[in-house]
N, C-alpha and C positions, 0 to 999 in steps of 0.2 A: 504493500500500500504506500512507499515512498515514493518519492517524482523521478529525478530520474534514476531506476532500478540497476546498480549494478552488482556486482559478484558478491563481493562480501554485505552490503544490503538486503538481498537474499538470503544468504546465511543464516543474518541476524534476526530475517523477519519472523521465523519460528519461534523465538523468544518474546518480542514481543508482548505475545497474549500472556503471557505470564509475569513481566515486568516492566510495560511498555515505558515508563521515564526511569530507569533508575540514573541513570547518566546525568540527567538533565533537569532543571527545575521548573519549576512553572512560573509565569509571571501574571501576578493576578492586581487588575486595574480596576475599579468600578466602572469608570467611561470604557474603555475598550471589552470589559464584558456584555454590555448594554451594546455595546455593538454591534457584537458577534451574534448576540440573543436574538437581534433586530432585525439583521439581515437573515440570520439562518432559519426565522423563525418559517415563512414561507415556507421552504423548502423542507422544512420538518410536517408541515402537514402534506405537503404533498406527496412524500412518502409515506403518508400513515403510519408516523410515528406520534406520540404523545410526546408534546411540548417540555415537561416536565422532568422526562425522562432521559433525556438526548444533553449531553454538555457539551458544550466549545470552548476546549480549554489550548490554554496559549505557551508556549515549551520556548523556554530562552536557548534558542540555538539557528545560528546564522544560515545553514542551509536551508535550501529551498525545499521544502519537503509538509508534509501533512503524511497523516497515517489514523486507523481505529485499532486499537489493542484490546477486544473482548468488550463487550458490555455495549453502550451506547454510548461513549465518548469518542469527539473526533479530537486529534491533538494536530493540532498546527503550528509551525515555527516562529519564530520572528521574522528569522529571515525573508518567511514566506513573503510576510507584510512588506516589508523591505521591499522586495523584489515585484511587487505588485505596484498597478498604477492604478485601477479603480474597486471600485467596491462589488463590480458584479466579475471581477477578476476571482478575488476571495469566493464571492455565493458558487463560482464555478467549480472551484476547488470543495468546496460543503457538498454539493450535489453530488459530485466523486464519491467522495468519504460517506455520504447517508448509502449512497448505493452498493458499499461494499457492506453496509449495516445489514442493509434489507436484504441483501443475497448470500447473509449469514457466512460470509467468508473467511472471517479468523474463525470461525469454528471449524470450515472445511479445512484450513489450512494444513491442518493434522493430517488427513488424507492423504493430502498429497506429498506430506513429510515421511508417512508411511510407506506410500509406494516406493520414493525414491529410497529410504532406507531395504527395504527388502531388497534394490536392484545393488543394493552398494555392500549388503552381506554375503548374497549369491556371489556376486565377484571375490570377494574376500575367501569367499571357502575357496571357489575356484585357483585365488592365488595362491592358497598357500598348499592346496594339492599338486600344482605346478612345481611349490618352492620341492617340497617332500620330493617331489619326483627329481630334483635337481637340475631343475631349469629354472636360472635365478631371472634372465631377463625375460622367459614366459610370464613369471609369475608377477612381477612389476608391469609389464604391461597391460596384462588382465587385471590389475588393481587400478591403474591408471585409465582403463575403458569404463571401467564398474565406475568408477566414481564419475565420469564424464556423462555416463547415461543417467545414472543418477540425479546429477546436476540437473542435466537436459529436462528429464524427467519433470523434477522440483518447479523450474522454471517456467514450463512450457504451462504448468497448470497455475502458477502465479500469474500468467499474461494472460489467460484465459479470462481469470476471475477478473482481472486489470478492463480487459473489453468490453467486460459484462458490467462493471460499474461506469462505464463512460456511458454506455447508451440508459443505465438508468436514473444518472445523474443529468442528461440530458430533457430525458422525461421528466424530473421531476422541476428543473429547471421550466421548462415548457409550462405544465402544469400551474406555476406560479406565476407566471408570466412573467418570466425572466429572457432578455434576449441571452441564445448562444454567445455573443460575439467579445464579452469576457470570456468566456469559458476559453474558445478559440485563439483567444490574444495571449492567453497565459503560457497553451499548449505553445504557442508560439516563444514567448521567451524560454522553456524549456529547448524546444529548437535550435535556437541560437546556441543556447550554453554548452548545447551538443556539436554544435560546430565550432565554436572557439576552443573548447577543450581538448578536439580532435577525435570526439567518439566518434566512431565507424556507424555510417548508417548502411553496411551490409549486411547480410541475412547472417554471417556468420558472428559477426558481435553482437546481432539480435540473437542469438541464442543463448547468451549468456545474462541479458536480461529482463529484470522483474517483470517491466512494461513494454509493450507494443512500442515497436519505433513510434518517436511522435509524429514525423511527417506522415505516416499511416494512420495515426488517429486524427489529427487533425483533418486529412482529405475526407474520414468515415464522416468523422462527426461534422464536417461543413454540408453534404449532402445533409442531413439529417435537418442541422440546424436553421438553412435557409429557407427549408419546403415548414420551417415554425411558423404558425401566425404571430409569434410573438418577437421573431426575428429582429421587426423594427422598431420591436416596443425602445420608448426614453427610458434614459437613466432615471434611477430617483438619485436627484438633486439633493433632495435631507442626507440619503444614505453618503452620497460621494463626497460631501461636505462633510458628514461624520467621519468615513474615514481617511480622509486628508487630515483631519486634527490628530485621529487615533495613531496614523503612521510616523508622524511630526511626533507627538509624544513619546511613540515607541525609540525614533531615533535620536531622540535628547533624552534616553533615558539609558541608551546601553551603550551609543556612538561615543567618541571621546569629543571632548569639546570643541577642540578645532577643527574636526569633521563637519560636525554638527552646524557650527556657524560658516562655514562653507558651504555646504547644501542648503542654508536660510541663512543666508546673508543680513548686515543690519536694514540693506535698501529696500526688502519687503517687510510690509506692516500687515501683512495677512493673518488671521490666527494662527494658521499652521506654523509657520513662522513664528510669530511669537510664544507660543506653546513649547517649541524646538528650542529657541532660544533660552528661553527662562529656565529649560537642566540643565541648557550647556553651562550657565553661570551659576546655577546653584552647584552644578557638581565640581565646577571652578573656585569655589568658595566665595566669588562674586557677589553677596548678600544683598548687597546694595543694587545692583545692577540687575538680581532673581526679582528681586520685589519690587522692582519699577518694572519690569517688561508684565509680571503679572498685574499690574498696578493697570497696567496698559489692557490687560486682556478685562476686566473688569470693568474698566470706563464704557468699553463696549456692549457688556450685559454683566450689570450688578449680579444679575440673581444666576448666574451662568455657575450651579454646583459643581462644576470639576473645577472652575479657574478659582471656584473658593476653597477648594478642597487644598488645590496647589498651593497658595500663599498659606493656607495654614500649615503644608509642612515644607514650604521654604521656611518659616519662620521658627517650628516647632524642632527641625536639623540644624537650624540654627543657634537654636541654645537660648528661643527668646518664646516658651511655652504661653506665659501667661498672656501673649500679644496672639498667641495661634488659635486661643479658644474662640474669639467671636467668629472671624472664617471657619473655622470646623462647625459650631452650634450651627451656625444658618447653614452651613453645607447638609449636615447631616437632618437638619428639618425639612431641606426643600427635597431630600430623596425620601423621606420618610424613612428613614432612619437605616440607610444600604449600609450593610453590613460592616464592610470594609473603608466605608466613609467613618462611619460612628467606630468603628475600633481605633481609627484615628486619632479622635476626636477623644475617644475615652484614655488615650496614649497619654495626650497632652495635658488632659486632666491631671492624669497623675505625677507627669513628668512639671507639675508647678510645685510639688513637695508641699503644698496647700492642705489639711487633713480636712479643710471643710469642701472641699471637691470629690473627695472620695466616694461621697454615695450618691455624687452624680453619676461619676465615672461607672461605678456599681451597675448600677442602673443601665446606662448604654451599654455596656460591654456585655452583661446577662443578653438585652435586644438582641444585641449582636450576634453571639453565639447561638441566640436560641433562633437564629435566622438562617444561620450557614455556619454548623457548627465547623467546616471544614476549613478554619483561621487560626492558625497554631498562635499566630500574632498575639490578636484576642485573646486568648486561651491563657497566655501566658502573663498579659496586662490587669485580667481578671483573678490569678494566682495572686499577685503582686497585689492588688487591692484584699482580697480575704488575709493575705497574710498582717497587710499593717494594723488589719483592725484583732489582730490574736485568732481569726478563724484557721489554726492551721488545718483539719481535716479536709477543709473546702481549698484550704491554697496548695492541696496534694494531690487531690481529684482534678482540680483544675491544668497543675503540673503533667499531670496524666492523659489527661486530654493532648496537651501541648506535645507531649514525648510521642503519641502513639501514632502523629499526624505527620508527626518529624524524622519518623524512622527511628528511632530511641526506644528500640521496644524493652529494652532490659531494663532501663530505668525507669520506661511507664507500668512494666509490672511492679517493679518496688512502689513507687508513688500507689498506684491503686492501690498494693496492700495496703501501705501505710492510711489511707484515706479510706478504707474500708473499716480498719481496725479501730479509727475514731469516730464515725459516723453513727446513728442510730440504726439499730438493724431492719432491716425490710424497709426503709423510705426510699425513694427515689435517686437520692444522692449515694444512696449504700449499694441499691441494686446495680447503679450505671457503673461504679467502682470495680463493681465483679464484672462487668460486661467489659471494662477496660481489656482489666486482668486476664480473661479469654480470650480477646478479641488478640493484643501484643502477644502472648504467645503462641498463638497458629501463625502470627504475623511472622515471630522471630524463627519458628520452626521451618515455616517456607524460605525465609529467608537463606535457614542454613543449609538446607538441601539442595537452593538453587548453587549457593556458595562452593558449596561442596559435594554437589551430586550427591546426599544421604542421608539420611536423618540426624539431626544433632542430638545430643547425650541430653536425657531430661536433668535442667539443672535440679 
């Protein structure tokens, strides 16, 4: 399910359904959530999927690449965004990715991990009947075939399912009334990147991968696309506006500064631009220079909740919390209280060292958590507050939370005990304690066997 498929991307994609980030982190935005939710939403019903159930989650790493790993999550890169120019570029790429959903393809995956493993044991025995028989370059070369057909094998049924999510991500794009012609323009810079880098558009390094040459999808899917009524449907102007701010954001967020202000230069006064701008100087330690360009993005729309979100944490990284709260409070009222807006917000709360903010901070941060418990942030801001006022049982459960979202599973099992052992028994706080407790250690146990192909030792 990666863009362009090569040797060892294959390999890996077997893994996958069983760990699709461990490499990689997520980067979680409020505005560029609302995004992805925005645009994707369409094309999750016209899948007949349930809204609900489907995440678009965003994976900090520069290649151009999306993929689904088991369940109903798509994961998409940064890079992706980066490398994207509009927003129905991206809906093109979601329509891929719902369509390997719907045709249940990390589950077949195993299939065809199986076939090829059987073609790659037959040869095995083969070679080493060969070796026994004392023909050493027979028996190398019949390992050498085995594993080729193998390959072939693996491969041929990845490109397979790869075809089969193009024409249903086409459909579902259709469906929505989406024009193909992102969809098309993206296959197209993958194109490019395949001719600059020198990949071979012959049948024979198409056999080595994941995906259909793209010049072959592209001519499939342009037939398809233009006999679409929705061919010539317009852009949405909100959506392309939204992600020109979301891309802007993303690259004054992971770009280095002098990049940054390079590709937004100070002669544009566009939001994207100023958006861009205002990380490149906060991550510059620019303070003064972060908080006029946001200063700038406000004059434009007071009530505009990300550009308040941002000046409360220029100001709240800057070491100036008690100035951060009025931008956080109106941020987090005008989203009704988005999760990771108010975790903020409940940050700065605490980070004023103020004990009569505490059970405000309380307060938001409980919303928070009980909105998307999946904010290790939160989780851990919320410790922090149980603990100053002497609640430790609740600042252990809530540590527990924090650890088991974290990958820390050996310490969110201590925390849950410990937070179990002081809790009241049977209430809600004590049960979810034990649920920690279970929950880290099948985490830890999977862990150890991916680790080390085997069961680890019950501690």
């Amino acid at each position: 399910m990666r863009f362009p498929g090569r040797l060892l991307v294959a390999l890996a994609a077997t893994m996958l359904a069983t760990q699709p980030v461990a490499a990689q982190s997520v980067l979680r935005d409020a505005e560029t959530e609302a995004f992805l939710d925005d645009i994707s939403a369409p094309l999750i019903a016209a899948a007949g999927l349930e809204p609900g159930n489907v995440e678009i989650v965003l994976i900090n790493d520069p290649s151009i690449n999306a993929f689904v790993a088991g369940g109903q999550a798509v994961y998409i890169h940064s890079g992706l965004i980066e490398a994207a120019d509009t927003a129905e570029e991206v809906q093109g790429v979601i329509a891929h990715e719902l369509g390997h959903i719907t045709g249940g393809h990390v589950l077949r995956y195993s299939d065809g991990a199986a076939a090829a493993t059987k073609i790659s044991i037959l040869s095995l025995i083969a070679g080493v009947g060969a070796a026994l028989a004392g023909s050493g370059d027979a028996a190398i070369g019949l390992l050498g075939l085995g594993q080729q057909a193998a390959l072939g094998n693996f491969l041929s049924f990845s490109r397979t399912q790869e075809s089969s999510a193009d024409f249903a991500g086409a459909d579902f794009l259709s469906k929505a009334g989406i024009s193909g012609r992102g969809s098309l323009a993206f296959f197209g810079k993958l194109l490019n990147q395949e001719f600059r880098y020198g990949y071979s558009q012959s049948d024979e390094a198409g056999f080595y991968r994941t995906h259909p040459l793209s010049g072959d999808r592209i001519a499939r899917l342009k037939e398809v696309f233009e006999r679409d009524p929705a061919w010539n449907a317009s852009a949405n102007a909100r959506q392309q506006a939204g992600f020109e701010r979301v891309k802007a954001k993303l690259t004054g967020y992971i770009a280095k500064p002098a990049a940054t202000l390079r590709d937004y230069p100070e002669s544009s006064q566009t939001v994207p631009a100023l958006y861009a701008r205002a990380y490149a100087y906060h991550k510059s330690a620019h303070v003064d220079r972060a908080l006029a360009t946001t200063d700038a993005l406000l004059a434009r729309n007071p009530d505009d909740p990300y550009f308040l979100e941002l000046k409360g944490q220029v100001l709240l990284e800057s070491g100036r919390p008690t100035e951060a709260l009025e931008p956080l409070r109106r941020a987090t009222q005008l989203t009704n209280a988005e999760p990771l807006i108010a975790g903020l917000f409940g940050h700065a709360l605490i980070a004023t060292e103020d004990a009569a903010n505490f059970e405000e901070a309380e307060r938001v941060l409980r919303a928070a958590v009980g909105r998307d418990r999946y904010n290790p942030f939160a989780w851990y801001q919320l410790g922090v507050v149980y603990a100053a006022r002497g609640d430790i049982p609740r600042a252990r459960l809530a540590s527990a939370e924090q650890q088991v979202l974290s990958g820390a599973y050996a310490l969110a099992i201590r925390s849950a005990q410990a937070a179990e052992a002081g809790l009241e028994t049977g209430t809600p706080d004590w049960l979810r304690a034990q649920d920690i407790g279970f929950e880290a250690r099948a985490l830890l146990e999977r862990q150890c066997e991916l680790e080390r192909g085997r069961s680890c030792e019950r501690r």
